[in-house]
Backbone as ProteinMPNN parsed JSONL, in Angstrom:
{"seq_chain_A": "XXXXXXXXXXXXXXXXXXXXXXXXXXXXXXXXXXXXXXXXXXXXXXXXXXXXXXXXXXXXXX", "coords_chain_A": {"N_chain_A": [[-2.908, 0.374, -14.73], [-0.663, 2.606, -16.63], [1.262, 1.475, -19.665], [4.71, 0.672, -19.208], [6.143, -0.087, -20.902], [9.584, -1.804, -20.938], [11.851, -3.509, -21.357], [14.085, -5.984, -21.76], [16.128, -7.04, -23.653], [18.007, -10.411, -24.741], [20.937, -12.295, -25.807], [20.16, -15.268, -26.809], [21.628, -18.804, -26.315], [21.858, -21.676, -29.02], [21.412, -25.168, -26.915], [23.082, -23.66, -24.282], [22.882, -23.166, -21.043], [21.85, -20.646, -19.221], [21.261, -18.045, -16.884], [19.467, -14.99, -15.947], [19.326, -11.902, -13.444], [17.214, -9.396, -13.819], [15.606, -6.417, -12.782], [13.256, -4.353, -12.435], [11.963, -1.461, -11.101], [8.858, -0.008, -10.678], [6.459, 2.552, -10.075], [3.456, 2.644, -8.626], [2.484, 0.355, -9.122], [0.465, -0.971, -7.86], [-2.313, -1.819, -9.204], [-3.606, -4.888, -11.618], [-1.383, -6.365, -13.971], [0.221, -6.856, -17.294], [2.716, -9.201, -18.317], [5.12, -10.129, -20.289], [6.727, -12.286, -23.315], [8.476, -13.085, -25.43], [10.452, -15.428, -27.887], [11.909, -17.814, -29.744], [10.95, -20.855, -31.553], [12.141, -22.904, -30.184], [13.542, -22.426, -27.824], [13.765, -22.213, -24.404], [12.479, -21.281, -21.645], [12.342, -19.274, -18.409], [9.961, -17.519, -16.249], [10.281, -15.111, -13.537], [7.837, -13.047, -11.607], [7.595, -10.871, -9.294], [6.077, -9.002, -6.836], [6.677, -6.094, -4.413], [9.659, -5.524, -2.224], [12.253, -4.997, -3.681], [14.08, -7.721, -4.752], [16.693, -10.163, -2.789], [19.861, -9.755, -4.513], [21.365, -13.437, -5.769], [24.386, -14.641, -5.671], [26.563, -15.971, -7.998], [26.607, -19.605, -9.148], [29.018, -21.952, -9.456]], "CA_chain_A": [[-1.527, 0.784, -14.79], [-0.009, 2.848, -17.738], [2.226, 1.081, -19.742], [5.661, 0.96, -18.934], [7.924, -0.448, -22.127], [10.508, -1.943, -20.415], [12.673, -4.576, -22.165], [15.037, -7.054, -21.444], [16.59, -8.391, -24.453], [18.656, -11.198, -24.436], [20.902, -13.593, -27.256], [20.347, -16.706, -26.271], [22.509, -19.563, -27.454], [21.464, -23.017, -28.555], [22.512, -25.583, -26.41], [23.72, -22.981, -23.312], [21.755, -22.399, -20.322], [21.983, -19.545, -18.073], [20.581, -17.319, -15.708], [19.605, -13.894, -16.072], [18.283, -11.419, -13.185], [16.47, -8.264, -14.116], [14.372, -5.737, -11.94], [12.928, -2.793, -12.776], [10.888, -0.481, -10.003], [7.502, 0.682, -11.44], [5.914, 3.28, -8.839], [2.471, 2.632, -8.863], [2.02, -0.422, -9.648], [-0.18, -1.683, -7.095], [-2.824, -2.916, -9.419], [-3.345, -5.918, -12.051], [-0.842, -5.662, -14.99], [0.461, -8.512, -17.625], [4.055, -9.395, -18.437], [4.702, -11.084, -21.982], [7.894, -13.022, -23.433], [8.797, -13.783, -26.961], [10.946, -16.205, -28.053], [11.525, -18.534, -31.229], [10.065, -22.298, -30.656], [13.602, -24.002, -29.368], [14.347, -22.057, -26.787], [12.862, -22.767, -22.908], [12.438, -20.257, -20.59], [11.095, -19.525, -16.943], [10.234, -16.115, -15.848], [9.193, -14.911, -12.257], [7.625, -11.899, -11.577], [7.033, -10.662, -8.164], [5.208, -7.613, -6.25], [7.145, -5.889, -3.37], [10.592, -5.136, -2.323], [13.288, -6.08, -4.454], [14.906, -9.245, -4.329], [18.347, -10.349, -3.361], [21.026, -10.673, -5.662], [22.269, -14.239, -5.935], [25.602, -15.064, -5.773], [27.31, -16.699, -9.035], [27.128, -20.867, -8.482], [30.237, -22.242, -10.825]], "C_chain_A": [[-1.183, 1.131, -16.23], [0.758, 1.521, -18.252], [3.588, 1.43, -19.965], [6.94, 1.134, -20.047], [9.313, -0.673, -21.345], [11.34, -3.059, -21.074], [14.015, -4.789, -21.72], [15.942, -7.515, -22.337], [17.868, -8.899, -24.654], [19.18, -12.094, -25.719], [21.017, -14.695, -26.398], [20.35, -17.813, -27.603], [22.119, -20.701, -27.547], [22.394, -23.91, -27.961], [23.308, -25.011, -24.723], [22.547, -22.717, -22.744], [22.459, -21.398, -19.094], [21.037, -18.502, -17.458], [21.129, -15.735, -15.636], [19.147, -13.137, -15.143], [17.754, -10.053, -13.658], [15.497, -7.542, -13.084], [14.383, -4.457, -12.314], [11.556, -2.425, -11.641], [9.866, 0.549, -11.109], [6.748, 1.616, -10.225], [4.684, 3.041, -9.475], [1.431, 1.613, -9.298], [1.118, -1.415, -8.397], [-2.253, -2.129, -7.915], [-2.669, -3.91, -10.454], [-2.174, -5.792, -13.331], [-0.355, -6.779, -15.783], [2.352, -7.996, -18.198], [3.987, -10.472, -19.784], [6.504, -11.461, -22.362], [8.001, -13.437, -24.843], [10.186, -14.462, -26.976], [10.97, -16.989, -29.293], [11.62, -20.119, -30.463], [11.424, -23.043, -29.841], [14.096, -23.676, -27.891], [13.279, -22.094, -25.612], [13.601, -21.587, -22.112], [11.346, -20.389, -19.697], [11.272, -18.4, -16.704], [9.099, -16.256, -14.144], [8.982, -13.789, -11.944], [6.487, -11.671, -9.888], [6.463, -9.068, -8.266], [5.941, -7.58, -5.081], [8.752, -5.666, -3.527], [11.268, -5.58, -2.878], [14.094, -7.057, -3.892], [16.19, -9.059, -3.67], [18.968, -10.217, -4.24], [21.437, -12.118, -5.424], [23.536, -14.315, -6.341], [25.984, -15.651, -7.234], [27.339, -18.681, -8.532], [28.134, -21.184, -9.815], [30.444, -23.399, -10.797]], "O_chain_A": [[-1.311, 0.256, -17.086], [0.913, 0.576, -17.478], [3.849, 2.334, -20.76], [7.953, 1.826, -20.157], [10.07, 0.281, -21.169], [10.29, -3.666, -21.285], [14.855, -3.953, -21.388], [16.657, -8.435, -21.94], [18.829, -8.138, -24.754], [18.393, -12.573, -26.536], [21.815, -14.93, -25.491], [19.847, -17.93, -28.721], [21.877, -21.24, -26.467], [23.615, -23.862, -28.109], [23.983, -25.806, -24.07], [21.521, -22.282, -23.267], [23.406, -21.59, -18.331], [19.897, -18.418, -17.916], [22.248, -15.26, -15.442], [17.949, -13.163, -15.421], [18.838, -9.654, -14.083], [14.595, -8.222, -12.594], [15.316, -3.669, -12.47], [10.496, -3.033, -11.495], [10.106, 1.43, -11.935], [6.501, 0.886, -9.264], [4.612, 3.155, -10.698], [0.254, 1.711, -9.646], [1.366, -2.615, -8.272], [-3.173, -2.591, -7.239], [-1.464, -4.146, -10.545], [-2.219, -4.615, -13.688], [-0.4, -7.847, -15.172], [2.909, -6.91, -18.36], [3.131, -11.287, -20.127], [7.405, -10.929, -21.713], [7.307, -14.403, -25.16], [11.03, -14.108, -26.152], [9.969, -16.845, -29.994], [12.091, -20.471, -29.381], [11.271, -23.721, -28.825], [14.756, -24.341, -27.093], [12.074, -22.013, -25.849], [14.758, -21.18, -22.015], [10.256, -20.959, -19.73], [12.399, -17.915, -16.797], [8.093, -16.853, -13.759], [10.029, -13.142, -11.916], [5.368, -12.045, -9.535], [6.401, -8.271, -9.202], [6.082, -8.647, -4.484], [9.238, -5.611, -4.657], [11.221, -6.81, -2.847], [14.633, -7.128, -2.787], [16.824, -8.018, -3.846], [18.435, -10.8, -5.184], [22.193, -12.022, -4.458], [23.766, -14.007, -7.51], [24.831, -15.772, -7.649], [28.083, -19.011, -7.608], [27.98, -20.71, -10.941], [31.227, -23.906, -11.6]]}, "name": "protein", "num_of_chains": 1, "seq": "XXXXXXXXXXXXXXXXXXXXXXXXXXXXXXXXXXXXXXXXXXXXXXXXXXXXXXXXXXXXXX"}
């Protein structure tokens, strides 16, 4: 798979957690490909990266 350049970026605050979603449609991507994440050491993150139709949206929980 070419690469795509797609970017996300995000300020994240110390102290605050929240929830971001993101999707981007890649045609073609049916084979292996890597996904990468920078960050500075304090901050915790979880990323999930599927294959196939796009997700739901989630709702807002408050």
């Amino acid at each position: 798979m070419r690469p795509v350049h797609v970017s996300f970026p995000l300020k994240c605050l110390a102290g605050k957690a929240g929830t971001i979603y993101n999707q981007v449609a890649v045609s073609g991507a049916n084979r292996d490909g890597t996904v990468s994440v920078e960050a500075p050491p304090a901050v915790r993150w979880s990323l999930t990266v599927g294959r196939g139709a796009p997700a739901e949206e989630e709702p807002p929980t408050g």
